[in-house]
C-alpha positions as CSV (number, residue, x, y, z in Angstrom):
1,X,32.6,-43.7,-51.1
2,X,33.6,-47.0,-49.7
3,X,30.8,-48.8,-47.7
4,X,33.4,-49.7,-45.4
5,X,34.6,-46.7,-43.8
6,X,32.0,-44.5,-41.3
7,X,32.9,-41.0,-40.0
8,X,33.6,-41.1,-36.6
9,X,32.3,-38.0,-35.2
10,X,34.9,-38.0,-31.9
11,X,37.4,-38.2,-34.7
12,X,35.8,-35.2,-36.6
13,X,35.4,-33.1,-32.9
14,X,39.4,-34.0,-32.4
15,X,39.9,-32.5,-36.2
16,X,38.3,-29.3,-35.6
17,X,39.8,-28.5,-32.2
18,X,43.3,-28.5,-33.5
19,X,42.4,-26.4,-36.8
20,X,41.1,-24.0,-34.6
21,X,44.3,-23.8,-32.4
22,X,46.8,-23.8,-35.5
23,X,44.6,-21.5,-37.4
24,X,44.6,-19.1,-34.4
25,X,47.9,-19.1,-33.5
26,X,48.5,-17.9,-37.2
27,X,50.5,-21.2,-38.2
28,X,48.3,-21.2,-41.2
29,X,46.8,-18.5,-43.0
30,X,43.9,-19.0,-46.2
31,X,43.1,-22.7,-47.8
32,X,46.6,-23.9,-48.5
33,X,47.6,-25.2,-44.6
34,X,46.0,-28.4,-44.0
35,X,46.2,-31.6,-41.4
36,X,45.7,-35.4,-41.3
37,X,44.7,-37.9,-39.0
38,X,45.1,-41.5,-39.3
39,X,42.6,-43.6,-38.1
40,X,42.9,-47.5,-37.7
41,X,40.1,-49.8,-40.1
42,X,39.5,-52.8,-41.2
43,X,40.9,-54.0,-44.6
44,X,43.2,-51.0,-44.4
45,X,46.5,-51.9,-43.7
46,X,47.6,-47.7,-43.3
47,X,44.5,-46.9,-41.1
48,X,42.9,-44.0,-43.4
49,X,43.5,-40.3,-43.2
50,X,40.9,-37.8,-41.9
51,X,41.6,-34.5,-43.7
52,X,39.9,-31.4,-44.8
53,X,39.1,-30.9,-48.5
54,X,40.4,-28.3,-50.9
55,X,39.3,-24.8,-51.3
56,X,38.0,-24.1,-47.7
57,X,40.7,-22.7,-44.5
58,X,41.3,-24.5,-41.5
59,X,39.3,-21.3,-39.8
60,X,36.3,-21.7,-41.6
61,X,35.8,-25.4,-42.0
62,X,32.6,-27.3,-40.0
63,X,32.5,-30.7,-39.8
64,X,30.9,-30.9,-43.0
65,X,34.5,-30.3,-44.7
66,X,36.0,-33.6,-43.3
67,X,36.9,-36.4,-46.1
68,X,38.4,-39.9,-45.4
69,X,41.1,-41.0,-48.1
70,X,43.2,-43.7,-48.3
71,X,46.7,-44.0,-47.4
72,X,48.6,-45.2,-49.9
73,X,46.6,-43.8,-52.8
74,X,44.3,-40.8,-52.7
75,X,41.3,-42.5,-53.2
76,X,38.3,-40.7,-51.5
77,X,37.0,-43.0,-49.0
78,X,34.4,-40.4,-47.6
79,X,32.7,-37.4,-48.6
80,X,33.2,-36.1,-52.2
81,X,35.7,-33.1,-52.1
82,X,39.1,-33.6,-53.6
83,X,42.1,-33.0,-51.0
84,X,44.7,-30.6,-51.8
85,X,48.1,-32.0,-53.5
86,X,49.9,-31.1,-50.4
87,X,47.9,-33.9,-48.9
88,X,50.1,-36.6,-50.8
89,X,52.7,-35.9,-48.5
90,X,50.7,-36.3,-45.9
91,X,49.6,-39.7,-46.9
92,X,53.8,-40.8,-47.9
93,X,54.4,-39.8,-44.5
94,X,52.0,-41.9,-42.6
95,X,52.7,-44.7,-45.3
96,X,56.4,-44.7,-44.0
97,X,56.4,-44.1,-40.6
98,X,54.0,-46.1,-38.6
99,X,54.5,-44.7,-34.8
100,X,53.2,-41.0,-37.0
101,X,49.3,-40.8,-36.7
102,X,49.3,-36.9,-37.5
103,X,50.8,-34.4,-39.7
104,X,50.1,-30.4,-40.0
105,X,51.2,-28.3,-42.5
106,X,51.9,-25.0,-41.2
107,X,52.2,-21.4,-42.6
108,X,55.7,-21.2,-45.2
109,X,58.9,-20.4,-43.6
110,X,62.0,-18.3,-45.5
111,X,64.3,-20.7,-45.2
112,X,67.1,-22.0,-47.9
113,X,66.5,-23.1,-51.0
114,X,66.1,-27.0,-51.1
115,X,65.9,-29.6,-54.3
116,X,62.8,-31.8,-52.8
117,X,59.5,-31.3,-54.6
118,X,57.3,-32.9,-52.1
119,X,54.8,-31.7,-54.0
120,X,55.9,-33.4,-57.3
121,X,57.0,-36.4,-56.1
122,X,56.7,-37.4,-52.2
123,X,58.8,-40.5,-52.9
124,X,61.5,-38.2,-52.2
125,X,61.3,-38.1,-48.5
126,X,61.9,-42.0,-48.4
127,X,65.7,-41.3,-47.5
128,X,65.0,-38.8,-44.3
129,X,61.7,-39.3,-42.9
130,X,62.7,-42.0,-40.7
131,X,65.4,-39.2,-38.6
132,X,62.9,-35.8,-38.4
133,X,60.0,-35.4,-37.1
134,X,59.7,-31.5,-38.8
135,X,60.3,-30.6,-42.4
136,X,60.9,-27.3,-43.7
137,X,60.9,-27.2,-47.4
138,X,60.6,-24.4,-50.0
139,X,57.1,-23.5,-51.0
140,X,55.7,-25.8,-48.7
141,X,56.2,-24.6,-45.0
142,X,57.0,-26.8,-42.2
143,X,55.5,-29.5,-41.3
144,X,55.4,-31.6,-38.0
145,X,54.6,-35.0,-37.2
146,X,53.3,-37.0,-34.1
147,X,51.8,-39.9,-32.4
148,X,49.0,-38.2,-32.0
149,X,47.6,-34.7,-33.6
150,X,48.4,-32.7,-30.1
151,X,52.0,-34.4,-30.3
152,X,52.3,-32.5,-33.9
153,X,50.6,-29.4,-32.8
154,X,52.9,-28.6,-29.9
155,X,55.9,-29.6,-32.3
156,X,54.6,-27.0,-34.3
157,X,54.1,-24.5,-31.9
158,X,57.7,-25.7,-30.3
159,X,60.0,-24.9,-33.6
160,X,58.4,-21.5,-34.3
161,X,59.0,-20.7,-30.9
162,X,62.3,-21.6,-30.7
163,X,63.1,-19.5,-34.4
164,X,61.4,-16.5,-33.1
165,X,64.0,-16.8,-30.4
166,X,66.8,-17.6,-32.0
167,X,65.9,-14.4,-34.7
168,X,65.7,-12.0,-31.7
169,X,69.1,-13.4,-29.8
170,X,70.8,-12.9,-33.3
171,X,69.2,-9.2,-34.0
172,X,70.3,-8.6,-29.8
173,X,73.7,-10.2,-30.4
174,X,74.2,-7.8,-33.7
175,X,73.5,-4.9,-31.8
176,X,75.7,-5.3,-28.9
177,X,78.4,-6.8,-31.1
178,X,78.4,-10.2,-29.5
179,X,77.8,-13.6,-31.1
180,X,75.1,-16.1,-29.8
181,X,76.8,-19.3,-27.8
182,X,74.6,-22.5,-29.0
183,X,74.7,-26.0,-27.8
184,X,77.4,-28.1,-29.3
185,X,76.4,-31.7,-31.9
186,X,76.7,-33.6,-28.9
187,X,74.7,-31.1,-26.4
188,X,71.6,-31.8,-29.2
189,X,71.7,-35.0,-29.5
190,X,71.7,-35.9,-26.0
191,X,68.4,-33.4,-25.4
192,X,66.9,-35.6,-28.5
193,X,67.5,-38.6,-26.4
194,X,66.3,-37.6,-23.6
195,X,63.5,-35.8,-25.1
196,X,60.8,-38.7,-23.9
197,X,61.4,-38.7,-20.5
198,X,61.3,-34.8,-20.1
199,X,57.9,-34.7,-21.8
200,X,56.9,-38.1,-20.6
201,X,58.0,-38.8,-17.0
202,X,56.5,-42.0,-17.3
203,X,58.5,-43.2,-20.1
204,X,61.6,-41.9,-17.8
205,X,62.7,-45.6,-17.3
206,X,62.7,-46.8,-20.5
207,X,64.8,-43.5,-21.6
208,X,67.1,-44.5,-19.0
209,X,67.7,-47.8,-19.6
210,X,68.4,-46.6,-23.1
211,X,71.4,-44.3,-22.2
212,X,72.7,-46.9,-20.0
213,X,72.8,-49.5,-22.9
214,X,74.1,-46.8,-25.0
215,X,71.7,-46.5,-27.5
């Protein structure tokens, strides 16, 4: 316990609305899916994290299952549960990019193969992190990040939407023996840009002046 971190029970409330919504949307399933908050304090340059503790689901938790770590390190700032490994790449993650203030971990995806053990080592993510704001890794799920937790959530809820679709336009495509037209690189990449002032009309004129600059 560190005498200078409090629970802030708005904070807790916040926490336990979105477990709720990811558990019951099936993104998670059992103990192993998890998210993080961070939370400006004094004397901590990171904020700290709100999290829940190991052994107990996103479904099941109370208030009661909320710790407080650090950022940087995984010292317990509050409560006395140990977190889950999976929450060191939480904390990298926040350490690294400082407009992130949530992350979820959602339910394991079948995707490729890939070489990054988040798990082992969450250095690893030092040379991406900066251009995604969704991983999908081997044995660890997916995992969004946002400015806020309901910016990750819907994230979440955005990508496995948009692979449930693109599953059943391939099975449709199969069938009929057609192929699936996508956007092209360029296509993407302006939707990307433009993705602030679609979800945020009042950002709309800073988006603007950015594609006029050409940046």
């Amino acid at each position: 316990m560190d005498a200078r971190v409090s629970f802030d029970v708005s904070v807790g409330e916040t926490f336990l609305r979105y477990a709720r919504l990811v558990a019951g949307r099936g993104y998670v399933h059992n103990t192993l899916g998890n998210m993080a908050m961070r939370v400006s304090a004094e004397g901590f340059v990171h904020g700290v994290a709100y999290t829940k503790h190991a052994e107990i689901s996103l479904e099941e938790m109370t208030m009661d299952n909320i710790v407080i770590t650090d950022i940087p390190s995984s010292a317990i700032l509050y409560g006395s549960a140990m977190t889950s490994i999976g929450h060191n790449l939480n904390r990298k993650i926040l350490e690294l990019r400082a407009d992130v203030h949530a992350v979820i971990h959602g339910k394991p995806a079948n995707y490729e193969p890939a070489d990054v053990d988040v798990e082992a080592d969450a250095r690893r993510i030092e040379t991406f992190i900066a251009d995604t704001n969704c991983l999908v890794l081997i044995g660890h799920g997916v995992t969004t990040l946002g400015r806020t937790l309901s910016e990750a959530y819907h994230r979440l809820t955005s990508f496995t939407s948009e692979v449930r679709r693109n599953i059943a336009a391939e099975e449709l495509a199969a069938l009929k023996g057609t192929r699936v037209q996508y956007r092209s690189k360029d296509d993407i990449e302006r939707m990307y840009r433009l993705a602030e002032q679609v979800i945020y009309p009042e950002r709309a004129e800073d988006v603007m002046r950015e594609e006029d600059d050409g940046t």
